[in-house]
Backbone bond lengths (Angstrom), bond angles and torsions (degrees), N, CA, C in turn:
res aa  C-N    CA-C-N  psi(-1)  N-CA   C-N-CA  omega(-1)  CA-C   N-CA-C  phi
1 X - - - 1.462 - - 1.524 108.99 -
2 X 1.326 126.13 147.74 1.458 132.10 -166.78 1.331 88.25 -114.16
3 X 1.366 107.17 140.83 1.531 123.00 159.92 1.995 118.27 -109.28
4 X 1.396 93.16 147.81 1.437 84.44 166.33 1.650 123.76 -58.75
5 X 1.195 152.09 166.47 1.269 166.35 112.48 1.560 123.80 -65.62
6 X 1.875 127.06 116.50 0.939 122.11 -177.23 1.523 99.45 -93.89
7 X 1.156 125.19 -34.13 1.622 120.57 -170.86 1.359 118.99 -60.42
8 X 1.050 136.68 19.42 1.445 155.61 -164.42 1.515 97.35 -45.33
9 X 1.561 121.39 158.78 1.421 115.71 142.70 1.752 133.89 -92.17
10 X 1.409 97.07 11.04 1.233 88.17 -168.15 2.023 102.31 -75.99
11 X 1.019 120.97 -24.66 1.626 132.77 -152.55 1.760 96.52 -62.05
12 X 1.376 116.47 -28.10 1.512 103.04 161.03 1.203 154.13 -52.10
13 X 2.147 100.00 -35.06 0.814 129.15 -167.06 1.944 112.34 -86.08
14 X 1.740 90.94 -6.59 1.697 103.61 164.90 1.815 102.05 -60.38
15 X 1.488 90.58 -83.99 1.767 89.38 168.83 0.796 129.53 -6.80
16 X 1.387 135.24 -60.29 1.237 138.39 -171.45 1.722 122.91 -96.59
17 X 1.378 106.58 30.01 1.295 117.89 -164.05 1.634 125.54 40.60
18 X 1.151 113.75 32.50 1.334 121.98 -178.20 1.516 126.79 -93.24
19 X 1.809 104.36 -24.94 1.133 89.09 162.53 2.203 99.35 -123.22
20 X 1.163 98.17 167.51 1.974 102.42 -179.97 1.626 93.62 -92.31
21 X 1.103 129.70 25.68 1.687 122.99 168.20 1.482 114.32 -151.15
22 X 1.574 89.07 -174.78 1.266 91.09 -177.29 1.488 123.38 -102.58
23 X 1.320 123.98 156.26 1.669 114.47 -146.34 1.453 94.16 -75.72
24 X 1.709 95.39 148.95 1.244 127.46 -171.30 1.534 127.85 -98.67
25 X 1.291 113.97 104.21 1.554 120.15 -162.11 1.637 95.12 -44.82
26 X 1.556 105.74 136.49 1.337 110.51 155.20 1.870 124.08 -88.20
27 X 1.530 113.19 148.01 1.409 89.59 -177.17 1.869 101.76 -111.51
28 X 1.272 103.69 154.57 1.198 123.20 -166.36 1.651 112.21 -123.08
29 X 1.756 90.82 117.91 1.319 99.31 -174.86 2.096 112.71 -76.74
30 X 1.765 90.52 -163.70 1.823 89.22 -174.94 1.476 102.67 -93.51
31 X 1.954 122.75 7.41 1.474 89.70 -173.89 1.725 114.17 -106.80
32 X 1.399 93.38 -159.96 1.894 81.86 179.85 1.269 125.12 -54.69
33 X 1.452 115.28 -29.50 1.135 122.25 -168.83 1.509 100.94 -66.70
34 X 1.412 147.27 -23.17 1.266 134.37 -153.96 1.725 86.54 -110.13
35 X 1.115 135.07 -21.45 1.260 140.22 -177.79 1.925 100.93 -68.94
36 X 1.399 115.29 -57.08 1.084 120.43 163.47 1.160 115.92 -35.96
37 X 1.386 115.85 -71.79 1.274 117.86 -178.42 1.601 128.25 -34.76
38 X 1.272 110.64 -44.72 1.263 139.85 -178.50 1.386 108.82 -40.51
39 X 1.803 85.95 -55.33 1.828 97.99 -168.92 1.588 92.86 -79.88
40 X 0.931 150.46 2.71 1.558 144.35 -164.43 2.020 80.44 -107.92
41 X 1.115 113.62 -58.75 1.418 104.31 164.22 1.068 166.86 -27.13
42 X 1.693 95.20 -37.44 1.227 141.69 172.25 1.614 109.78 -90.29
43 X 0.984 104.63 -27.60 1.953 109.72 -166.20 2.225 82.59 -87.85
44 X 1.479 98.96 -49.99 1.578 102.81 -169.37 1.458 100.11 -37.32
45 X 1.323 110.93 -65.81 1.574 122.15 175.27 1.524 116.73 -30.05
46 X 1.460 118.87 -44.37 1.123 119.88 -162.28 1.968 90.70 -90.93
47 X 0.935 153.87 -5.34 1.406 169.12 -174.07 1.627 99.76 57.32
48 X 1.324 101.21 39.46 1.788 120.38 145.55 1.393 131.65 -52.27
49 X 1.620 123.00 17.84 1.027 112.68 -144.39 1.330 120.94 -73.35
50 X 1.362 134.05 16.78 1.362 127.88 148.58 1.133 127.32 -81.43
51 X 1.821 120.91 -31.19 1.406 111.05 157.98 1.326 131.58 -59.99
52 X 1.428 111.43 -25.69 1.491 143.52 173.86 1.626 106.66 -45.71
53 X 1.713 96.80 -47.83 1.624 101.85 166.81 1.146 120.70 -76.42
54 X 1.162 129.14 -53.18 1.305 134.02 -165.44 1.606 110.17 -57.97
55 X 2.015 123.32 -25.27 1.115 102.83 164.25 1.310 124.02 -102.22
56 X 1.206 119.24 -23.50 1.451 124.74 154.88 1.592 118.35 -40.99
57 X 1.475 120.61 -36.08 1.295 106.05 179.70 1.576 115.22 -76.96
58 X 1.643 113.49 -37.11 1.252 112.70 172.37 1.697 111.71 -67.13
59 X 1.078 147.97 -20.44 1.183 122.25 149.86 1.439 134.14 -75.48
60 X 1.217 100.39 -15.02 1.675 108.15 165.25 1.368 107.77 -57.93
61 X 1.702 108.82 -63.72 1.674 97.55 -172.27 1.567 119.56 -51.70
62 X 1.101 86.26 -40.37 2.372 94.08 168.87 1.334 91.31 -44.41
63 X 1.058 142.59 -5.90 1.858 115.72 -177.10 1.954 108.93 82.39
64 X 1.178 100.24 24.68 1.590 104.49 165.69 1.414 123.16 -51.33
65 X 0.840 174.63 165.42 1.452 159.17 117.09 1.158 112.46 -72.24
66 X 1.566 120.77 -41.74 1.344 118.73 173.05 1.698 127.55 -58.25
67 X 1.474 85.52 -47.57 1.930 99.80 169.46 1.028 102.83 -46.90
68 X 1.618 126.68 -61.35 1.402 112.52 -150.27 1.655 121.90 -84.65
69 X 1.524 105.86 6.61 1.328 131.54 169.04 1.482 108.95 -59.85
70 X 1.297 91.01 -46.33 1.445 124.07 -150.65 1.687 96.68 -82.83
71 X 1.301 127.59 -45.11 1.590 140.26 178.43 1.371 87.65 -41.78
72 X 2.007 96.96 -80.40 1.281 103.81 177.51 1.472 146.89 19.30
73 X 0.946 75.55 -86.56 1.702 127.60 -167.98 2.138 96.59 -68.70
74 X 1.288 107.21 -51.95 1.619 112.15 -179.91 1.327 101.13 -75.29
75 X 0.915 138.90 -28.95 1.498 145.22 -161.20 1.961 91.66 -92.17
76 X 1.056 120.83 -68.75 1.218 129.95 162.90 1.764 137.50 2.93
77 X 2.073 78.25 -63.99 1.451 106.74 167.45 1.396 117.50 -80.77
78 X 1.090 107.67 -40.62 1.565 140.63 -151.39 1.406 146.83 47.57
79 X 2.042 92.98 57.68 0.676 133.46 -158.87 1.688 122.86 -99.91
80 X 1.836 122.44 68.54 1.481 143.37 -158.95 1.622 102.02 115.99
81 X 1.370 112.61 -8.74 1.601 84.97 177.45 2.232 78.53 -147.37
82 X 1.232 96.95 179.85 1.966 107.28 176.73 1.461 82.39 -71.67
83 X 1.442 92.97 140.61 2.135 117.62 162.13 1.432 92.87 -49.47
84 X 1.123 116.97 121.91 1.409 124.35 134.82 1.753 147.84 -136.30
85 X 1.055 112.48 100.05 1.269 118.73 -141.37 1.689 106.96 -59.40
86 X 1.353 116.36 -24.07 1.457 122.77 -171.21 1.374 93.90 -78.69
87 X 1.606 137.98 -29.71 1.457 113.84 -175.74 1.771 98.35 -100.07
88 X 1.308 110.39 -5.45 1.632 101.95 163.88 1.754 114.73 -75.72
89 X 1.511 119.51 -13.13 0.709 118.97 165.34 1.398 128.38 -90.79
90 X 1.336 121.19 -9.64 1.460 127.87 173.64 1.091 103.38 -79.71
91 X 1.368 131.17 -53.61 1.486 133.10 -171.72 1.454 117.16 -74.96
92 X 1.089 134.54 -44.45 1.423 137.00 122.25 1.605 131.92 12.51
93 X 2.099 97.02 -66.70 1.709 104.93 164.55 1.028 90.68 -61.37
94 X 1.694 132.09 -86.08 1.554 123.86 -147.78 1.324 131.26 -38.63
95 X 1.317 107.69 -24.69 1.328 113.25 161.28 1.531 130.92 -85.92
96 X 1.163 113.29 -47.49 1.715 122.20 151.22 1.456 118.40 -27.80
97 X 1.410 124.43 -48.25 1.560 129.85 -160.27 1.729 90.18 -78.95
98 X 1.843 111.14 -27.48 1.693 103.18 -170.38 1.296 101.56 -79.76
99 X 1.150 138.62 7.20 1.789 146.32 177.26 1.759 91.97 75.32
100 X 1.224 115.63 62.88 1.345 120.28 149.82 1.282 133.56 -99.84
101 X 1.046 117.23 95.81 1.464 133.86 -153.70 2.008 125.93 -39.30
102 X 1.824 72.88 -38.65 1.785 107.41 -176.99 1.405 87.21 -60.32
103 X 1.455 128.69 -74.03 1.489 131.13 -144.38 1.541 92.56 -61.61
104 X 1.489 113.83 -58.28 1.487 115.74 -159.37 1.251 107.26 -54.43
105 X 1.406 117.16 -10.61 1.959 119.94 -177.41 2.105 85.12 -83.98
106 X 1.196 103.78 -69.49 1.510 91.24 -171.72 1.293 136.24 -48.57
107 X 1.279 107.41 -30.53 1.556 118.12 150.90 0.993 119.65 -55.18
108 X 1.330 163.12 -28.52 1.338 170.08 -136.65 1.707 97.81 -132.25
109 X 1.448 118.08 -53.50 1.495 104.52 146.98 1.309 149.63 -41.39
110 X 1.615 111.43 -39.50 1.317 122.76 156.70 1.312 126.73 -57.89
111 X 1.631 123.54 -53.28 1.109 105.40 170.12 0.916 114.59 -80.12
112 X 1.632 151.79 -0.87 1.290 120.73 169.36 1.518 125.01 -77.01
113 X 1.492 119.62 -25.15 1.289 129.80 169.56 1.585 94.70 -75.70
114 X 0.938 116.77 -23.18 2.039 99.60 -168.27 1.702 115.07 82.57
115 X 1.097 136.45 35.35 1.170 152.08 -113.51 2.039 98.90 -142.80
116 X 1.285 120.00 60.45 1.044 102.47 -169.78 2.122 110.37 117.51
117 X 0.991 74.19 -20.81 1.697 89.46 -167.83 1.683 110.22 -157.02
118 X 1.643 103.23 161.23 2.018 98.22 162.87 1.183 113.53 -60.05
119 X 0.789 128.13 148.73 1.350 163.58 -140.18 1.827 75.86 -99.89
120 X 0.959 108.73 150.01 1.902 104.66 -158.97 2.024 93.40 -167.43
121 X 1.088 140.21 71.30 1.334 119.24 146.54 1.748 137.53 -32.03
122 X 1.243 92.56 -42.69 1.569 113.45 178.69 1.571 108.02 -51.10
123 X 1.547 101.15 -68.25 1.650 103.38 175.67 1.552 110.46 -65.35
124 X 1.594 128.01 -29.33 1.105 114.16 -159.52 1.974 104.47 -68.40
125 X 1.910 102.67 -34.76 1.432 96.66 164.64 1.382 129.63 -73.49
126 X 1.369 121.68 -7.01 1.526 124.55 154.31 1.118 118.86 -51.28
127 X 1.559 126.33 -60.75 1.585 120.93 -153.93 1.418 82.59 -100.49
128 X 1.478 152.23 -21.75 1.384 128.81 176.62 1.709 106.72 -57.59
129 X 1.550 109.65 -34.67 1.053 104.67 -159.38 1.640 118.61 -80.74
130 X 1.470 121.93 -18.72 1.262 129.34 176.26 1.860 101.08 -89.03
131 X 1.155 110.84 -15.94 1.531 101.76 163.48 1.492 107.95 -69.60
132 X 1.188 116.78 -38.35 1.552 107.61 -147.68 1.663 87.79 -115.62
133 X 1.492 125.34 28.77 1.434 135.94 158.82 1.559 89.27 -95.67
134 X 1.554 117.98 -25.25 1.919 106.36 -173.69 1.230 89.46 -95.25
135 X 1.308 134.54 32.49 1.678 106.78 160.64 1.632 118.62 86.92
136 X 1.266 98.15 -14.55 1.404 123.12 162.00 2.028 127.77 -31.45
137 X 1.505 119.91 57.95 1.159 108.09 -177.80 1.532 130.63 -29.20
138 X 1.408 93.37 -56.15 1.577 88.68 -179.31 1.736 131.29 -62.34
139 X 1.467 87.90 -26.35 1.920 92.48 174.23 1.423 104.61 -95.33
140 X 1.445 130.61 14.89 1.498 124.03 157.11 1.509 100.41 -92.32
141 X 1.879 132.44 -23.63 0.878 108.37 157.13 1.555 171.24 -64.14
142 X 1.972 69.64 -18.94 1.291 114.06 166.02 1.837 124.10 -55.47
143 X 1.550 86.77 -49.75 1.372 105.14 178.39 1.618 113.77 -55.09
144 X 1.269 97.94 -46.78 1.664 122.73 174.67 1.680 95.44 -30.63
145 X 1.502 99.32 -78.04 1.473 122.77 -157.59 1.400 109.34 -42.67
146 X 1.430 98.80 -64.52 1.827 93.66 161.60 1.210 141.94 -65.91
147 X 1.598 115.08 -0.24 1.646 107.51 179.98 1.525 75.05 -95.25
148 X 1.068 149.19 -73.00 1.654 149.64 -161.33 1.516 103.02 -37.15
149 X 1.562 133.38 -41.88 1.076 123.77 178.84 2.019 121.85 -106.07
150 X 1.311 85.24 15.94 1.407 103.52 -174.42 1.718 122.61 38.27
151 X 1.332 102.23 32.11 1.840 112.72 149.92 1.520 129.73 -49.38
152 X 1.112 115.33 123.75 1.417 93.09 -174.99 1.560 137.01 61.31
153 X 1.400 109.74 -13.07 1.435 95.96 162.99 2.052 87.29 -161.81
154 X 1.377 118.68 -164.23 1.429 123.63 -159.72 1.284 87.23 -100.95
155 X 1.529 107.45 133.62 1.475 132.74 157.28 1.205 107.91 -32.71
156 X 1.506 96.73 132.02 1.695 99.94 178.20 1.421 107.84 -179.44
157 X 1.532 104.56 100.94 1.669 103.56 -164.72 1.422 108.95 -81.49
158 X 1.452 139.62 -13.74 1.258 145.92 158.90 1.591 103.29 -52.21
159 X 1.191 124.80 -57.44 1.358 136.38 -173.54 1.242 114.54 -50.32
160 X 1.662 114.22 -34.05 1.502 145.19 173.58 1.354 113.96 -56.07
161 X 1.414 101.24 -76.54 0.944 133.62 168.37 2.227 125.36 -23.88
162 X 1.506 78.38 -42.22 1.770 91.32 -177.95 1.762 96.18 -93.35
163 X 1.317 107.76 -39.93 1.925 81.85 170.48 0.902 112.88 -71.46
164 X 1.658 150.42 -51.33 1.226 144.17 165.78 1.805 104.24 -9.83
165 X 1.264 100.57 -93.28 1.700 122.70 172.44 1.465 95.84 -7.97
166 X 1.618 113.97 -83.82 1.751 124.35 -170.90 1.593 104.17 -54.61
167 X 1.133 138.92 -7.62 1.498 136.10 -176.26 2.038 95.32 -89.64
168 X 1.299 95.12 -46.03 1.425 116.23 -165.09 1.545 119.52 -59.56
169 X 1.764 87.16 -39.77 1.966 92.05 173.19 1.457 97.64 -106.83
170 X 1.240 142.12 41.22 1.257 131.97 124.95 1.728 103.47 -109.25
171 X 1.077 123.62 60.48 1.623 116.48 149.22 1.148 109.86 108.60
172 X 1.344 108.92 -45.97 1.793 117.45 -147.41 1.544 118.63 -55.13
173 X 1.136 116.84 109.25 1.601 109.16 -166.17 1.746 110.91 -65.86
174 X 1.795 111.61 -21.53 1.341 117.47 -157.21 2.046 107.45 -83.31
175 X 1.740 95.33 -24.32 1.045 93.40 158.68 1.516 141.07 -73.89
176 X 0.965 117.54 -14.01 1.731 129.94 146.64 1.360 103.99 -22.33
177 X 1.428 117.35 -85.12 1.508 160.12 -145.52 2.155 81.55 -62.52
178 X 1.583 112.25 -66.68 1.465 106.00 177.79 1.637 115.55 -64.83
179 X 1.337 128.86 -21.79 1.050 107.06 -155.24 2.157 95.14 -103.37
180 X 1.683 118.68 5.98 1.195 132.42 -173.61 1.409 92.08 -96.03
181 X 1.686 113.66 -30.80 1.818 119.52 -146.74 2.517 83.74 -87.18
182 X 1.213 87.94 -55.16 1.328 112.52 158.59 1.856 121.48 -15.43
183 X 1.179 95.09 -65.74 1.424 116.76 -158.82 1.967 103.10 -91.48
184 X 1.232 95.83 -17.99 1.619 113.51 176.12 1.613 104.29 -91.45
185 X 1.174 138.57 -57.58 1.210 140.97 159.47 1.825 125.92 -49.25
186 X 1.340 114.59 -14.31 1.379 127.74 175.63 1.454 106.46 -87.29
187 X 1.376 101.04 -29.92 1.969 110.35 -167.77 1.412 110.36 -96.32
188 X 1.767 109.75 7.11 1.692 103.53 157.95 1.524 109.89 -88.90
């Protein structure tokens, strides 16, 4: 049986306006690798962030998905090891390709800032879009952002409009804020 995880790393990346929600329990399987993780979790908590790496990476290499979210994600900030966006982006894919929702949102972040990689709309509506196929508020907001600013795919504030909506009835308070910002920009 999998349990949620509150010690996550993503809850920083609120702070720093990085993600449009609120942090997202990771789930944690029965093998070592999620035990690792844990303690890489546990150190995160403590703002250990090199031990933070050191166990997060060993469950990443086990084939974690969560860990390697989690590498990601430290590498990202550059937070226990120098920012680097090209190995936040490697660890990131490996986790993305396992249908991890988290990574495929950060990926879709990367290329849209260009952050590690070209600057890519195309992919950034790829991996927003298999996030926010998991139910994913924040990468349906994502989706939002680019049909409203027509990145990556053709302007289309109706189109907007309905991810907004799907962000909105799963929780998301920030989609309010787009789908009011939305509804003001439609009425010029």
């Amino acid at each position: 049986m999998k349990k949620p995880l509150t010690g996550n790393l993503l809850g920083p990346l609120l702070g720093m306006g990085l993600l449009a929600c609120m942090p997202v329990a990771l789930t944690a399987g029965t093998d070592s690798g999620s035990a690792d993780r844990a303690k890489g979790e546990q150190a995160y908590a403590a703002k250990d962030y090199a031990q933070a790496m050191r166990w997060c990476r060993k469950a990443a290499d086990q084939g974690d998905a969560a860990a390697q979210t989690e590498v990601g994600t430290l590498y990202e900030l550059g937070q226990g090891v120098t920012r680097d966006y090209k190995n936040a982006l490697k660890w990131y894919l490996k986790a993305a390709v396992q249908d991890n929702s988290d990574a495929q949102y950060h990926l879709a972040q990367l290329y849209e800032a260009g952050n590690g990689v070209k600057r890519d709309y195309h992919q950034a509506v790829k991996w927003f879009r298999k996030a926010a196929a998991q139910g994913k508020s924040y990468a349906e907001i994502g989706m939002g952002q680019l049909y409203e600013d027509g990145k990556g795919v053709t302007q289309d504030y109706q189109e907007a409009m309905k991810w907004y909506q799907k962000a909105e009835a799963h929780g998301d308070q920030a989609a309010k804020k787009s789908i009011e910002k939305l509804k003001h920009k439609m009425a010029k």
